[in-house]
C-alpha positions, -999 to +999 in steps of 0.1 A: +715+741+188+710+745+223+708+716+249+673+712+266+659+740+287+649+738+320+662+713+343+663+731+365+629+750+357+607+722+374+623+731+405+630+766+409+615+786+378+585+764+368+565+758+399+527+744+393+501+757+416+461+742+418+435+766+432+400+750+438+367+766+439+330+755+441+325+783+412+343+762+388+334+723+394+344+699+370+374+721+361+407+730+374+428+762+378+466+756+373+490+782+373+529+785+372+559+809+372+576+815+342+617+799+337+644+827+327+673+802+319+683+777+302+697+746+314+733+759+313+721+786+334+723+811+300+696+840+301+662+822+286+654+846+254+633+822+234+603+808+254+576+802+233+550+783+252+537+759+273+520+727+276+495+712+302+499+677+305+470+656+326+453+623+336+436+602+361+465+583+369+498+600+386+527+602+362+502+589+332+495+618+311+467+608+284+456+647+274+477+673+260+469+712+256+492+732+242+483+765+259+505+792+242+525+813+261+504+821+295+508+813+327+472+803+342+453+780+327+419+763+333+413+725+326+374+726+321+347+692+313+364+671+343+344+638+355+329+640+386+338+619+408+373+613+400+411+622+408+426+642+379+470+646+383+484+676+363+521+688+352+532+717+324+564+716+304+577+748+284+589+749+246+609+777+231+611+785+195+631+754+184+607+735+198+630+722+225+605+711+256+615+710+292+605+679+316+578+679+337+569+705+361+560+691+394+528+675+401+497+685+413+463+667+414+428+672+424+397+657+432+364+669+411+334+669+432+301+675+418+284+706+417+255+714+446+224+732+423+209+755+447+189+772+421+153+769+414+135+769+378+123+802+364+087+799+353+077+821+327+047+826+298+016+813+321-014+813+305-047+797+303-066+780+275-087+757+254-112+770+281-145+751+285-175+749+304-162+724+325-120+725+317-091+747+307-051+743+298-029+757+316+009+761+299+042+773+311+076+775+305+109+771+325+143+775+322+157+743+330+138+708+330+114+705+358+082+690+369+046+701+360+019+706+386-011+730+391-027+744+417-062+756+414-095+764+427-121+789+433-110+814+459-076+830+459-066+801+487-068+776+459-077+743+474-072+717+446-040+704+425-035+685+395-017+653+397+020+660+393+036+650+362+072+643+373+086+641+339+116+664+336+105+692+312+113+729+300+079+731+282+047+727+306+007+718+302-019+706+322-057+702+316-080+715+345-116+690+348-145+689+361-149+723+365-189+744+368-194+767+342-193+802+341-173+804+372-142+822+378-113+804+389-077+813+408-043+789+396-010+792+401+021+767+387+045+753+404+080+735+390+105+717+403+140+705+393+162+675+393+181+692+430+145+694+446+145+730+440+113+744+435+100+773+421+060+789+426+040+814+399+022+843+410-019+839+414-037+839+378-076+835+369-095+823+342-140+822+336-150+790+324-176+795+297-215+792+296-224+754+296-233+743+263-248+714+246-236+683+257-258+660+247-249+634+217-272+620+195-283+587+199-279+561+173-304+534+161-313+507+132-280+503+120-283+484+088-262+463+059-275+460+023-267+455-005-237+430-004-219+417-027-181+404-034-167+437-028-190+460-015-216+467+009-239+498+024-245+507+061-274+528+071-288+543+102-306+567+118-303+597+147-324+613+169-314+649+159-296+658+127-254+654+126-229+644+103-219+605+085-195+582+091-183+550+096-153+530+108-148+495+088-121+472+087-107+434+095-107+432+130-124+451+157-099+472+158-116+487+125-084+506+109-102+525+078-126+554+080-152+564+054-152+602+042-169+624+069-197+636+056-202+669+072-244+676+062-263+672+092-292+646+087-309+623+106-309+593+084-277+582+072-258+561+045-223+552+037-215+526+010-178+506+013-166+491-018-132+478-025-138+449-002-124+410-003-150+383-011-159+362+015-146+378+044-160+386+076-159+429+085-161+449+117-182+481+112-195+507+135-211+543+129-203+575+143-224+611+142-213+641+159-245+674+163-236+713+158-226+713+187-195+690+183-212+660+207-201+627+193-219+588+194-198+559+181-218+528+179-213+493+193-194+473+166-210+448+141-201+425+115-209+416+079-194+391+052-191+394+016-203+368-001-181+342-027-180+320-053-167+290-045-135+284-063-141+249-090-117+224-096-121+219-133-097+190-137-074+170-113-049+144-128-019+122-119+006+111-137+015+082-138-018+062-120+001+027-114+038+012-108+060+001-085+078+019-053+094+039-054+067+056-081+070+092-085+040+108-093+029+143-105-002+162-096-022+188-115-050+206-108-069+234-129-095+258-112-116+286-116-124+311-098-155+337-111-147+362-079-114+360-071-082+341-074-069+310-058-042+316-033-032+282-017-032+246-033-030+219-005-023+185-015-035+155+003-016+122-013-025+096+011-064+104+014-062+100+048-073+137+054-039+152+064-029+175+037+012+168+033+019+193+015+010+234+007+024+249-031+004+280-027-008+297-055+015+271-074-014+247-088+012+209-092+031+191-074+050+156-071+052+130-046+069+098-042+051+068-033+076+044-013+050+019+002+029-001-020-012+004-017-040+019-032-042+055-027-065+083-029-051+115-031-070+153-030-061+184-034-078+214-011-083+246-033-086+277-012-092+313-030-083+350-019-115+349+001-111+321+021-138+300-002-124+262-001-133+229-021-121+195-022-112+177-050-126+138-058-106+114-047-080+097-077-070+064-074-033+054-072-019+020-075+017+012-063+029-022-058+061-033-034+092-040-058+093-071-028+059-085-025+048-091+009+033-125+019-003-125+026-013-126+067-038-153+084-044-135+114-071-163+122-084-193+117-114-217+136-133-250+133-169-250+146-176-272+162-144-280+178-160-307+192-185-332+186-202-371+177-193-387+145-207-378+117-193-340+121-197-317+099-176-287+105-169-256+091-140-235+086-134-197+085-101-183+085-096-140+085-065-130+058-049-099+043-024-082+021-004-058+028+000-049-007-025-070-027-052-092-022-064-128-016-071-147-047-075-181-034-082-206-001-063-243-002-082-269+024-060-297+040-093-313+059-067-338+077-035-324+077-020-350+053-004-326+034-028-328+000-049-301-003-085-313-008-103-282-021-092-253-035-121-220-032-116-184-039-139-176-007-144-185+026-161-205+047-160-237+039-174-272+055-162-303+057-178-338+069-159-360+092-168-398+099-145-419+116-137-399+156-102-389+164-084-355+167-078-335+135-054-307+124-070-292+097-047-267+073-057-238+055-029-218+027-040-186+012-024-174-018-021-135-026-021-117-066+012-120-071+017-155-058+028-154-018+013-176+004+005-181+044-008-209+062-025-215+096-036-247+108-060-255+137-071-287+160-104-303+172-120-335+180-146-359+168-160-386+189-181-421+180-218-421+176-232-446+190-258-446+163-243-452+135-201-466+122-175-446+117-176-431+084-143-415+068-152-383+045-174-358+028-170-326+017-191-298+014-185-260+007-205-231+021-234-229-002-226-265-018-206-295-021-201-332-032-196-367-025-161-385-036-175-405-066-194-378-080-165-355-074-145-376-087-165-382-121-177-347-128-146-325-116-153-304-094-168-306-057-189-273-072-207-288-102-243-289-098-252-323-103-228-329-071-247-299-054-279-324-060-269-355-038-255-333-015-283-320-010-302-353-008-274-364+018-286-336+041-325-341+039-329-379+037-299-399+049-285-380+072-319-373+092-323-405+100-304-437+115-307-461+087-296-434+066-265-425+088-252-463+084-253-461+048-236-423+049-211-438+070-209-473+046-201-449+016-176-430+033-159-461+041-159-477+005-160-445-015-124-427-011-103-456-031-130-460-057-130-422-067-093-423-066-097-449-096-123-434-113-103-401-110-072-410-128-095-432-157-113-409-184-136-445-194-142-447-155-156-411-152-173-412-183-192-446-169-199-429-130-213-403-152-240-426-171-246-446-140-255-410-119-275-389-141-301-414-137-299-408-099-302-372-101-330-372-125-350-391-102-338-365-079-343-336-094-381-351-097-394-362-070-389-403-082-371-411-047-374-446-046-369-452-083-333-433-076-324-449-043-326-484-061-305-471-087-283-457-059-280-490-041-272-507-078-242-485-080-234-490-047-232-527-056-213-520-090-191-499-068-184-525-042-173-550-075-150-522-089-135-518-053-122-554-047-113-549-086-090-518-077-079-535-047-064-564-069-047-537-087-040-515-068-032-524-034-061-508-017-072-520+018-109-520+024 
């Protein structure tokens, strides 16, 4: 095989020339003379071809064209704008290739367009009484503009429409009628050349009638769930029809009804319950003159979706309680679409299913809760559901809360009676019961399910007075409050009485019937309050008893025979209570009081009591 041709070639033989020319831009013409020996300086017999090598960069060659065996050669679909460098190589029929020719470059400059469009096919039409079209074409994209007016000089243009186009049309307005009129076009392209038609004419036509009819007493009966009918009526006779849909935006059109009348009716059917439609009417005359109305609305009326049945499962436990929900409904129009479910009752619907009608929920904090469910169907129709009633207790139960507690009077004279309110909750139960510490000694001296209560103090000094409330499940919380009670100078110092809000007892008849509550104590209480205690002798003796009385009923307290005694001695008093024998029962009184005074230096001997 023969060496490599043509090292010498890219110096003498091969020599790359570049012509340039405006004709061609974006392409270059190379050309080059052909070698004639080989590289040993043999006679070249086997040339084959050539190949054009070329790029943007010098001595980087990205395109390659095998050319065949010429000698010219033009490099076409360069970028403006940009440097191109070119060199050619020759192969013979072994496909042994030469080097690189010299190089040659050359800048590609844009072409200058110094040609204007060609307009062709002007014509007129769609003429009017007042308008006309005027269309042409060009030849390469170009703007759109006409020139027009009644005398051959024109006078009045069309707005230009500067969108680049090959395919031209422009409507002529407000023109008279029957009136000849001169035009001409005119385009022009993307290198401001521009290019002018000849003069053409055009008649508008005869004017014609251009008067709508005028709508009126647009109507809707006849609705029901899915369907409803619009009438109205015209002043001359055209056609029916009417456009109906969810908005005012409409988006449906009834059938055109092309009979010319002058009372119209359309019916719409296939509609949604309950929902809420923009309408309006439209009626064109022979002579093609249109009225659309002003738009209206109707609704379609609905059955109210029911809620047949609405159960939870389970109804009571502790927290965490998971609970499921189910509802059943019916619907006699439609379907229900959304199932909203309100667990708390507070109003705020927690969660949405959809069309799904159950749910669950899990209850975390104890309480009683109401929950709902919303029921809305396709048409938008909503009820509410009853309220159910769920009961969830803490696994911890939380203590009851005294958030206050009061004496009133806080202050006064001897004897005082006082009474006590206190204001408690639970946070996950309720209060089932008030304990009363009157002095603060630490023994609870009545024990009530309500409050207030009141309480009688003798002897003057300052009290702390206690009160514990006990919750359902057993927690308690106390609160304790302070006041004062001074000497009256009317009357000793007493030490006690009790009385509760609506009734009450003295110590000795507590003491022997039970209870502070029982009637028969209700009875001298009562007596206390309207004869002793309205009057000064009556005060000493009130304050006497208290004095005496709290170690006696301590005694009878803990002795069945001394209750049972006390009992004999005082239904004698309260009979001649209970009828109006005062006297005959406040000598009994003062007997006991005697026999009381005996039993009391008894118990002291006993008992260690100090009177």
């Amino acid at each position: 095989m023969k060496k490599l041709i043509f090292a010498r070639l890219i110096w003498t033989i091969l020599l790359l020339t570049l012509f340039s020319s405006s004709l061609y831009a974006g392409t270059a013409t190379l050309s080059w003379d052909p070698p004639t020996t080989n590289i040993d300086g043999s006679l070249l017999t086997n040339l084959s071809g050539y190949k054009v090598y070329y790029g943007t960069v010098s001595g980087n060659y990205t395109q390659t064209i095998n050319v065949g065996n010429v000698t010219t050669y033009i490099a076409a679909n360069l970028t403006d704008g940009l440097t191109y460098y070119f060199a050619v190589t020759a192969y013979d029929t072994l496909s042994n290739e030469s080097a690189y020719s010299n190089e040659v470059s050359k800048f590609i400059q844009a072409e200058v367009d110094t040609t204007p469009p060609v307009i062709s096919g002007v014509y007129s039409g769609s003429i009017t009484s007042t308008g006309a079209t005027i269309s042409w074409t060009t030849n390469e994209a170009s703007t759109t503009q006409v020139e027009y007016g009644d005398t051959a000089s024109y006078g009045s243009s069309t707005t230009i429409n500067t969108s680049m186009a090959t395919s031209h049309s422009q409507t002529i307005t407000g023109l008279l009628p029957s009136t000849l009129y001169y035009y001409r076009v005119t385009s022009r392209d993307s290198a401001d050349n521009s290019a002018t038609s000849g003069g053409y004419t055009f008649t508008t036509s005869a004017p014609a009638d251009t008067t709508a009819p005028v709508i009126s007493n647009v109507q809707v009966a006849g609705i029901t769930s899915s369907s409803a009918t619009i009438t109205w009526t015209t002043n001359e006779a055209s056609t029916t029809q009417a456009d109906y849909g969810l908005t005012s935006s409409y988006g449906t059109l009834t059938t055109l009804s092309s009979t010319l009348v002058t009372t119209h009716s359309v019916s719409i059917a296939g509609l949604s319950g309950y929902t809420t439609y923009y309408f309006r009417v439209r009626s064109g005359d022979a002579s093609g003159n249109l009225t659309v109305s002003s738009g209206y609305t109707f609704t379609t009326s609905n059955m109210t979706p029911s809620i047949t049945s609405f159960s939870a499962d389970p109804t009571t436990g502790y927290s965490p309680l998971p609970v499921n929900f189910t509802a059943t409904v019916s619907d006699s129009d439609g379907y229900v679409t959304r199932y909203e479910w309100d667990f708390n009752g507070d109003g705020n619907y927690d969660s949405d299913t959809g069309s799904v009608p159950s749910t669950s929920y899990i209850y975390t904090d104890g309480g009683s809760f109401t929950p709902r469910v919303r029921v809305t169907d396709n048409g938008g129709a909503s009820v509410i559901s009853s309220g159910l009633t769920v009961s969830v207790q803490s696994s911890t139960n939380q203590p009851p809360v005294v958030s206050d507690f009061s004496a009133s009077p806080s202050s006064s004279t001897a004897p005082l009676q006082v009474t006590f309110s206190t204001t408690a909750s639970d946070p996950d139960g309720a209060i089932t019961q008030y304990e009363w510490d009157f002095d603060g000694n630490g023994t609870y001296d009545a024990v009530t399910s309500t409050n207030p209560v009141s309480y009688t103090y003798g002897p003057s000094g300052t009290y702390t007075a206690m009160v514990r409330v006990t919750d359902n499940q057993g927690a308690t919380a106390m609160a304790s409050t302070t006041f004062s009670v001074s000497d009256d100078a009317n009357t000793d110092a007493g030490i006690e009485h009790i009385t509760v809000a609506g009734g009450g007892g003295c110590f000795i008849a507590t003491a022997a019937y039970g209870s502070y509550l029982d009637p028969q104590v209700m009875v001298l209480r009562e007596f206390r309050d309207k004869y002793l205690l309205t009057n000064i002798p009556g005060k000493a003796f009130v304050a006497f008893y208290y004095r005496i009385s709290p170690p006696i009923a301590d005694f009878i307290s803990r002795h069945e025979y001394a209750r049972v005694s006390t009992r004999l001695l005082l239904t004698s008093v309260i009979y001649g209570l209970n009828y109006p024998h005062y006297v005959y029962a406040a000598l009994i009184f003062v007997m006991i009081i005697g026999i009381a005074v005996y039993l009391m230096r008894y118990i002291s001997k006993y008992n260690n009591y100090e009177i």
